[in-house]
C-alpha positions as CSV (number, residue, x, y, z in Angstrom):
1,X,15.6,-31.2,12.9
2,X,12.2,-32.2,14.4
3,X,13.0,-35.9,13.7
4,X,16.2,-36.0,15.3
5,X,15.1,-34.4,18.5
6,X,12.8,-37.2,19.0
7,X,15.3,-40.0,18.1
8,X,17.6,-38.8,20.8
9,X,14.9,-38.1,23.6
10,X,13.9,-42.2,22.4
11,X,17.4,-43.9,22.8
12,X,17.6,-41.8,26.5
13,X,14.7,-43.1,27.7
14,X,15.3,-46.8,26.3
15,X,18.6,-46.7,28.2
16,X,17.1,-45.6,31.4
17,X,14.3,-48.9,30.9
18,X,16.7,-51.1,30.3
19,X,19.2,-50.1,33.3
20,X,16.5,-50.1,35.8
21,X,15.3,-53.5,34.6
22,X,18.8,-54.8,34.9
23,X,19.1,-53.4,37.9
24,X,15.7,-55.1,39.5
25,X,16.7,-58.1,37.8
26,X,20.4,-58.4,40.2
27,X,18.6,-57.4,43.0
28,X,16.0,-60.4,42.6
29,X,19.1,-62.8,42.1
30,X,20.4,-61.8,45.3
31,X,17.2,-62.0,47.3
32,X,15.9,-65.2,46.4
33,X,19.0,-67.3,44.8
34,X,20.0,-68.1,41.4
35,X,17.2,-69.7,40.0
36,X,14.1,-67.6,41.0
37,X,16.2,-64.5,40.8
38,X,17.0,-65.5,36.7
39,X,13.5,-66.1,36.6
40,X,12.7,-62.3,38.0
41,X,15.2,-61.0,35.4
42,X,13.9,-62.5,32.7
43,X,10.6,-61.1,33.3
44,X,11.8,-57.8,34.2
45,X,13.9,-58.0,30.8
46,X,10.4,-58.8,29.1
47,X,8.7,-55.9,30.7
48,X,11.7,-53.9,29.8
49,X,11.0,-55.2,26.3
50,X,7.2,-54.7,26.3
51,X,7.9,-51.1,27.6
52,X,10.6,-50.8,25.0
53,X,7.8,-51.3,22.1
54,X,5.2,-49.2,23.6
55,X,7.5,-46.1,23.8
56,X,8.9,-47.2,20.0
57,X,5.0,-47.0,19.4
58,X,4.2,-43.5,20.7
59,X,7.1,-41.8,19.4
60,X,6.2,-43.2,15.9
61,X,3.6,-41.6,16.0
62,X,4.9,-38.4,17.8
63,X,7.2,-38.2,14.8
64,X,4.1,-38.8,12.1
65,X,2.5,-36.1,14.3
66,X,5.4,-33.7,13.3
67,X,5.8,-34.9,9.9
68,X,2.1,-34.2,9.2
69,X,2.2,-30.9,11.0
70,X,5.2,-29.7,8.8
71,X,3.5,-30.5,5.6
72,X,0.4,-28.7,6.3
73,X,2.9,-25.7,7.3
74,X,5.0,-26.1,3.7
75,X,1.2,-26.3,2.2
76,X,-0.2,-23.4,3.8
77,X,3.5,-21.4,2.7
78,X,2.3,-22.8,-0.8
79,X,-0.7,-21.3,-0.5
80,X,0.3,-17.7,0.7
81,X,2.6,-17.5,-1.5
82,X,0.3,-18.2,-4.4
83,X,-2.1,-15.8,-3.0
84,X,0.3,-12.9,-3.4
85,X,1.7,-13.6,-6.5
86,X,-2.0,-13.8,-7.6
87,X,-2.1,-10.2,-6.2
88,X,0.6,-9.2,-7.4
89,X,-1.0,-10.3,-10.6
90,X,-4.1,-8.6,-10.6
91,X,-1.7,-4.9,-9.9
92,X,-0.3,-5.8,-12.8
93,X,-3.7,-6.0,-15.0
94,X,-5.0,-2.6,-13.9
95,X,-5.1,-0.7,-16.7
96,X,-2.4,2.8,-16.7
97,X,-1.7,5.6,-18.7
98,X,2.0,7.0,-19.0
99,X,2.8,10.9,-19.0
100,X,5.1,10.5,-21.8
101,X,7.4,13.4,-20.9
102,X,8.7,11.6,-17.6
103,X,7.5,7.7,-18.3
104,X,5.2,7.8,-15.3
105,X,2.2,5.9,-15.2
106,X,-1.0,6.5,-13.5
107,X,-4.0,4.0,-12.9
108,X,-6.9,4.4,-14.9
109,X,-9.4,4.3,-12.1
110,X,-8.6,5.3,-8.4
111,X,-9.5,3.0,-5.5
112,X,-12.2,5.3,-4.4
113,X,-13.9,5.2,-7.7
114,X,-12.5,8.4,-9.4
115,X,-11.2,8.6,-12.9
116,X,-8.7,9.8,-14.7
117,X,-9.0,12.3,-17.4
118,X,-5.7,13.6,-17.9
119,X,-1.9,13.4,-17.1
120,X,0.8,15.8,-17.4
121,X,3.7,17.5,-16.4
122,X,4.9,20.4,-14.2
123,X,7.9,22.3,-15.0
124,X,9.9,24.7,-12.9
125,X,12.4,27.1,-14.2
126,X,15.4,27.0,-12.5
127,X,19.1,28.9,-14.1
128,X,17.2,29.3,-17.4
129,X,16.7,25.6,-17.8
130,X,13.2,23.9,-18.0
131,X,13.5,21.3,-14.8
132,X,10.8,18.4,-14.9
133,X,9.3,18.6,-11.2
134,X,6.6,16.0,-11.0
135,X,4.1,14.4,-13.5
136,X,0.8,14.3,-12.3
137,X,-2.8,12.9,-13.0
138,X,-6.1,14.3,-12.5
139,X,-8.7,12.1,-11.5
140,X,-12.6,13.0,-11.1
141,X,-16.2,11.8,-10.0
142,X,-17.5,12.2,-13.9
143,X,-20.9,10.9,-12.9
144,X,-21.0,14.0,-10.7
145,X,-19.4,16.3,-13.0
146,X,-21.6,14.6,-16.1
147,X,-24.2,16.1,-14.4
148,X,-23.3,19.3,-13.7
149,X,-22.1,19.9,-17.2
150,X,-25.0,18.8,-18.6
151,X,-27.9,20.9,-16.1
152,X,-25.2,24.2,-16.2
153,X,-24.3,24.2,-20.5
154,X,-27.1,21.7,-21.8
155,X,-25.7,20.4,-25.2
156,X,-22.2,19.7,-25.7
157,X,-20.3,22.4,-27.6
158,X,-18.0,21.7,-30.4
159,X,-14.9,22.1,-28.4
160,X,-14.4,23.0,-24.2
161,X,-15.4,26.3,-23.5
162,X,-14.0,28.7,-20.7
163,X,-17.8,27.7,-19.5
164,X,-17.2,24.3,-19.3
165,X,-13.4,24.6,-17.1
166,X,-14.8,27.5,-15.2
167,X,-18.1,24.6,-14.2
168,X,-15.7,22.2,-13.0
169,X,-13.3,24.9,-10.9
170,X,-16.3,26.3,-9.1
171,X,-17.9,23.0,-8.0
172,X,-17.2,20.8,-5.4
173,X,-17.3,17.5,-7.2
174,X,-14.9,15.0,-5.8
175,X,-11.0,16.0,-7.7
176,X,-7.7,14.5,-7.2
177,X,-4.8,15.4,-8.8
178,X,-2.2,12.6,-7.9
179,X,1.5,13.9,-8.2
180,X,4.6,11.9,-8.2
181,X,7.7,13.2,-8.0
182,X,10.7,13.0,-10.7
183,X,13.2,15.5,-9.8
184,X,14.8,13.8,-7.1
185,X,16.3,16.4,-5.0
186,X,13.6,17.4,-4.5
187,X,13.1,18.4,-0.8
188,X,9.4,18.8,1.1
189,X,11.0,22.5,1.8
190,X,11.0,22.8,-2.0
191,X,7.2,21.9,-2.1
192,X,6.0,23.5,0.8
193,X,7.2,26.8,-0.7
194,X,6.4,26.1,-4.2
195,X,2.7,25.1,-3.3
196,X,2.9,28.4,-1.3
197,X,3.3,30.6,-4.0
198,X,1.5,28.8,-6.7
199,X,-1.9,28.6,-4.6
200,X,-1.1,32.1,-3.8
201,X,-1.0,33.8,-7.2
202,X,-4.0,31.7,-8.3
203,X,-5.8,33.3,-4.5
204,X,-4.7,36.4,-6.3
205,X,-6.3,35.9,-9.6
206,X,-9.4,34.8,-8.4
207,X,-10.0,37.5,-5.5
208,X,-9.3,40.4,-8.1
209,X,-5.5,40.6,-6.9
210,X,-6.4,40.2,-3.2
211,X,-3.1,38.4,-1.3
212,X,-4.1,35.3,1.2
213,X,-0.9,33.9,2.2
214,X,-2.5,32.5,5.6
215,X,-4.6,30.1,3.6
216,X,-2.5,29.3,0.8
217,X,-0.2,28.2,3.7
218,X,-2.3,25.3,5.5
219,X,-2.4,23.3,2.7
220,X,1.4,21.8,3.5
221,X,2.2,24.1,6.3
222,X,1.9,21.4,8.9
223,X,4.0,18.7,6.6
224,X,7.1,17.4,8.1
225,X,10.4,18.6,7.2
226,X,11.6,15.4,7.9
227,X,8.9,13.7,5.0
228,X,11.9,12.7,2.4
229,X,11.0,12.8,-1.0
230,X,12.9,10.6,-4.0
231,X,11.7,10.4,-7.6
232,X,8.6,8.0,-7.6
233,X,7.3,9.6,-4.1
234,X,3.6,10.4,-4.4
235,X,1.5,13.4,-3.3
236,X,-2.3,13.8,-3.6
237,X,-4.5,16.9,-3.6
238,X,-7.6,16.1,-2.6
239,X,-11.0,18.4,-3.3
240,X,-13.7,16.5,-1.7
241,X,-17.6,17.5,-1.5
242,X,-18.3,20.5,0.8
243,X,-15.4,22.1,-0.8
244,X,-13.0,20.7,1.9
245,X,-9.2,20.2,0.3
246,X,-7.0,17.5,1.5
247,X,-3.0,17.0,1.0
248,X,-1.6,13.6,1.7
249,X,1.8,12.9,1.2
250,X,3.4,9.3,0.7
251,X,0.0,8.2,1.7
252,X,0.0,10.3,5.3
253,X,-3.1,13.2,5.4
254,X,-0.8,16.6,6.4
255,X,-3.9,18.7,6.2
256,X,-7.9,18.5,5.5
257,X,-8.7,22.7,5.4
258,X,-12.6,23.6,4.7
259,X,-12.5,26.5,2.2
260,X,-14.3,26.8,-0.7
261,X,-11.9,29.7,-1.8
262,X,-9.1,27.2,-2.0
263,X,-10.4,24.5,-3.1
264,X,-11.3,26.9,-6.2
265,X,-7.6,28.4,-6.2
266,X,-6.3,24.7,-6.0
267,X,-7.7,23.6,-9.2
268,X,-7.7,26.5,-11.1
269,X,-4.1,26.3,-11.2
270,X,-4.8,23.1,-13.4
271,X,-8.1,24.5,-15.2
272,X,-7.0,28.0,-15.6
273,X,-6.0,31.1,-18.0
274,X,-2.4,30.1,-17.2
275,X,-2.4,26.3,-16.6
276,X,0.8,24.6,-15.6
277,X,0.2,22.4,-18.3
278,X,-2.1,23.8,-21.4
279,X,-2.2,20.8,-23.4
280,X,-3.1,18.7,-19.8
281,X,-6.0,21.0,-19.7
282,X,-7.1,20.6,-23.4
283,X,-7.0,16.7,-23.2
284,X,-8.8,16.9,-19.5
285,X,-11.8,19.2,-22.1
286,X,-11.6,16.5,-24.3
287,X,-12.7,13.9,-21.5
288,X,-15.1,16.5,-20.5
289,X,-17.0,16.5,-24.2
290,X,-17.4,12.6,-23.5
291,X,-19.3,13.0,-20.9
292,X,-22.5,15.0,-22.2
């Protein structure tokens, strides 16, 4: 397209050359008879000429100009592209784990350095049926939590201890428990109230049946209505140190709520007597062993 453009911008100003040469040519016939005026032409007609090759010339290289430009632009495309399918490519080497009830798989190792220690699956009962909610991954600092397992029991038991879960709900090591959804009418109504009443019973149990509904509330209380959810969307729960909790939902914080009570409820919903998922708990107290 380039190329052509340049052609026809050539042959206009050729044209123009030539018809003012022409021109200056008649004019010297006229002025100064047939002879001398011939004469005139044909040196205006070599000028003409002369000017002819010198635009020919610059346009040449005009259009190498282009040329060059364009293949450093398809080069550089080259490149880009083979820089993200090289990305794409290293995604595809981190190492996952699948929650084999619902196929979804979680990365071994969070961007922020966490790892995981267990996946599983929460299940809501809805009309007497079993409905799969989300599966989820917890993710932990274990450096941290290899050393507070290690000054609080000492020597690792023979199998996790109420001690051991009871160490990790009570601290504020960094926790995330990374949730993605798979029941896909699921609406961020749904999970506002379910989060509601599950951090509220676990308030409950750990305040000797004292109710808390205020704080149970600002965990999702300021998400969006308008957040929707399919199967595959993602939610993270969040304890970091200082015993501050944090809720993000498809990557946007909703809430970051400083209470050590909470952050306790939170994870003892995981960790607990009544754990939404008892063998996710046993295999997290296996990971837990490893680390003394």
């Amino acid at each position: 397209m380039a190329t052509t453009s340049v052609e026809n911008v050539t042959a206009k100003a050729e044209a123009l050359v030539l018809q003012k040469a022409t021109a200056i040519g008649e004019v010297a016939k006229e002025n100064v008879g047939c002879e001398n005026g011939t004469k005139v032409a044909e040196d205006q007609n070599a000028i003409a000429e002369l000017a002819k090759e010198k635009m020919n010339c610059e346009n040449r290289t005009k259009v190498a100009e282009a040329e060059e430009l364009s293949d450093e632009s398809v080069q550089e495309d080259k490149e880009k592209t083979g820089n993200e399918v090289r990305k794409e490519e290293a995604k595809e080497d981190i190492a996952v784990e699948v929650e084999p009830k619902t196929g979804v798989s979680f990365p071994v190792k969070l961007n922020d350095g966490k790892q995981l220690n267990c996946v599983g699956l929460r299940k809501k009962s809805m009309l007497g049926l079993g409905i799969k909610i989300y599966g989820f991954g917890i993710y932990a600092d274990n450096e941290k939590l290899k050393e507070l397992l290690r000054s609080k029991i000492g020597k690792a038991p023979a199998k996790a201890t109420k001690e051991m879960y009871q160490t990790v709900i009570d601290s504020d090591a960094g926790m995330t428990v990374r949730i993605v959804i798979v029941f896909s009418n699921l609406t961020m109504s749904m999970v506002k109230k379910n989060f509601d009443e599950g951090l509220g019973a676990s308030i409950k149990k750990l305040t000797g049946g004292k109710k808390n509904d205020e704080l149970a509330n600002k965990v999702m209380g300021h998400a969006s209505e308008d957040i929707k959810l399919t199967s595959g969307s993602v939610i993270e729960i969040s304890r970091l140190p200082g015993y501050t909790l944090q809720a993000r939902v498809m990557d946007q914080v909703v809430s970051n709520v400083e209470s050590e009570l909470l952050c306790k409820a939170y994870i003892h919903m995981y960790l607990g007597d009544d754990a939404f998922d008892k063998d996710a708990k046993e295999k997290l107290g296996m990971s837990l062993l490893s680390l003394f």
